[in-house]
C-alpha positions, 0 to 999 in steps of 0.5 A: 703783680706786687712783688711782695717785700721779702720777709728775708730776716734782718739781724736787729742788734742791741746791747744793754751795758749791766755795768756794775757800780764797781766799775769806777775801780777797773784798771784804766785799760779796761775803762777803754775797752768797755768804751770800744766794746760796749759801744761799739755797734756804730764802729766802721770797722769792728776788729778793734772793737772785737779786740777789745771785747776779747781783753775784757773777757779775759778780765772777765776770766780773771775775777776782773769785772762781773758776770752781768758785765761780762753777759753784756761783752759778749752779746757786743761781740756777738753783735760785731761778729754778726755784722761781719756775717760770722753768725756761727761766732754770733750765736757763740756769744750769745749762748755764752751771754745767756749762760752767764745771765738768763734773764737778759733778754736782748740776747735771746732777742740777738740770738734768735736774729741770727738762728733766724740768718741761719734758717733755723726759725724753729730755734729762733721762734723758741728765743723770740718766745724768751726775749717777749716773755722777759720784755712784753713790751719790746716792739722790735722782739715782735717784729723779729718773731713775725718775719720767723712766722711769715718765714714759715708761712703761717701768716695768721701768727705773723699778722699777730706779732705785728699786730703787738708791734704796732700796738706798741709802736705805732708809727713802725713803718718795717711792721706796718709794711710787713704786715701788708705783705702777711695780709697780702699772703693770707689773702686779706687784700682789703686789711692789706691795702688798709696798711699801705693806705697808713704807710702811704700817709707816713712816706708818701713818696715811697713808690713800693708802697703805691704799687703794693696798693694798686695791686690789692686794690686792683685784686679788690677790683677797685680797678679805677683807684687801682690805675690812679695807685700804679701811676703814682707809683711810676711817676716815682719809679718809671722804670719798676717792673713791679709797677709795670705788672700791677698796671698791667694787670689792672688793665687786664682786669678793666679788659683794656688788653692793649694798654696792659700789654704794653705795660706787660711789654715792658715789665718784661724788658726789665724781669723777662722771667716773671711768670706773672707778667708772662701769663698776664700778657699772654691772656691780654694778647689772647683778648686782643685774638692774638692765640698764638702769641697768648699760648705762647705766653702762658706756656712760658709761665707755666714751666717757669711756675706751674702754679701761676694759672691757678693763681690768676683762677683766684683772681677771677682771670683764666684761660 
């Protein structure tokens, strides 16, 4: 069974400088520091660079450099703060950024990757909307609101967002990956298998993306091209247990019981508390008449997720 990308949402982090054209006349440490700081989201460790940051608010404080300057220090510290994963501290930054410049859109942009690290995608939707309001065309903002929309299950606004970002963008392989997973999750199997079909093309040796479309191919009941997808994906990952259960459930489907069992065998080795592969090897041992060994197997994945028959019902396999 495709295990679907996690749509867990990343902190995409970016600074743009304000600098003002005064900046020539700051003392020479504050020359320094805006080096450290400013430019600091490649820095191998980020407490000098947050030290720094904090003398140039101090300056900030002493009429020292301006206030979009000073926006700008604090959407780079809150940067470094969420690298370190003190998102509390992050968000701090990038409330005090927006105070002092509320139409910068990269820190609401910020703050709404690291409301969204925190579970509060309602608040993270709500500074998405911003930073797109003040940057129509900034790809990656779309990209963050659709993780937030696929977050709260409503795939029909995540598949949107991603739709802008590919418009945008589109050779964005993060978009066009989660787009799949959001097709996927709306039930869109065929636009989703379309999507890895694209990614296929762009990294084709990206053996998650063969096994996402020889699930939905398989789903499709395009179960031949399905079979070619899963071995490809296992030519590049032998031992994935994603691709294991998607080759498995294709042979299920074709009623090649045997051959998915092994495969289910083996997906099981490796996850032996997927209910997917549970309830497809104990339909596959039912076929091969083995009723104790397929009860036994659909028990199994029953308690683990009570759902799952229903799912293999909309897939057109039950007991």
């Amino acid at each position: 069974m495709n295990t679907l990308q996690s749509c867990a949402v990343a902190l995409l982090l970016a600074v743009s400088t304000g600098i003002s054209a005064t900046a020539l006349a700051q003392t020479a440490q504050i020359f320094v520091d805006r080096d450290s700081c400013i430019n600091s989201n490649n820095a191998a460790t980020p407490e000098p660079a947050i030290a720094a940051c904090t003398r140039l608010l101090e300056a900030l404080a002493r009429g020292e450099i301006s206030g979009p300057e000073g926006a700008a220090v604090h959407v780079a510290r809150g940067n470094l703060h969420a690298a370190r994963g003190d998102v509390e501290r992050a968000i701090g930054d990038y409330d005090r950024a927006i105070m002092l410049d509320p139409n910068r859109a990269v820190a609401f942009f910020n703050r709404a990757g690291a409301l969204a690290a925190s579970g509060e995608m309602d608040r993270a939707l709500a500074d998405y909307d911003r930073a797109i309001e003040l940057d129509p065309t900034d790809a990656d903002a779309h990209v963050g609101r659709g993780r937030a929309h696929y977050q709260k299950k409503d795939y029909a606004a995540a598949i949107a967002d991603y739709d802008a970002a590919l418009r945008l963008a589109p050779g964005d392989v993060e978009a066009l990956a989660e787009r799949g997973d959001a097709h996927e999750r709306a039930g869109l199997y065929d636009r989703a298998a379309e999507d890895y079909s694209r990614l296929i093309v762009i990294e084709p040796r990206n053996a998650k993306t063969w096994n996402n479309r020889c699930w939905d191919r398989a789903v499709l009941g395009r179960l031949e091209e399905a079979l070619t997808d899963c071995n490809e994906a296992l030519r590049l990952a032998p031992d994935d247990p994603g691709a294991l259960d998607s080759r498995g459930f294709a042979y299920l489907k074709l009623g090649r019981f045997e051959q998915a069992v092994v495969d289910y065998d083996a997906a099981l080795a490796r996850n032996p508390r997927e209910p997917g592969s549970l309830y497809g090897r104990g339909l596959a041992r039912l076929g091969q008449n083995d009723p104790e060994g397929g009860r036994a197997d659909l028990a199994a994945a029953k308690a683990l997720d009570p759902g799952v028959a229903e799912e293999f019902r909309r897939y057109g396999l039950g007991e």
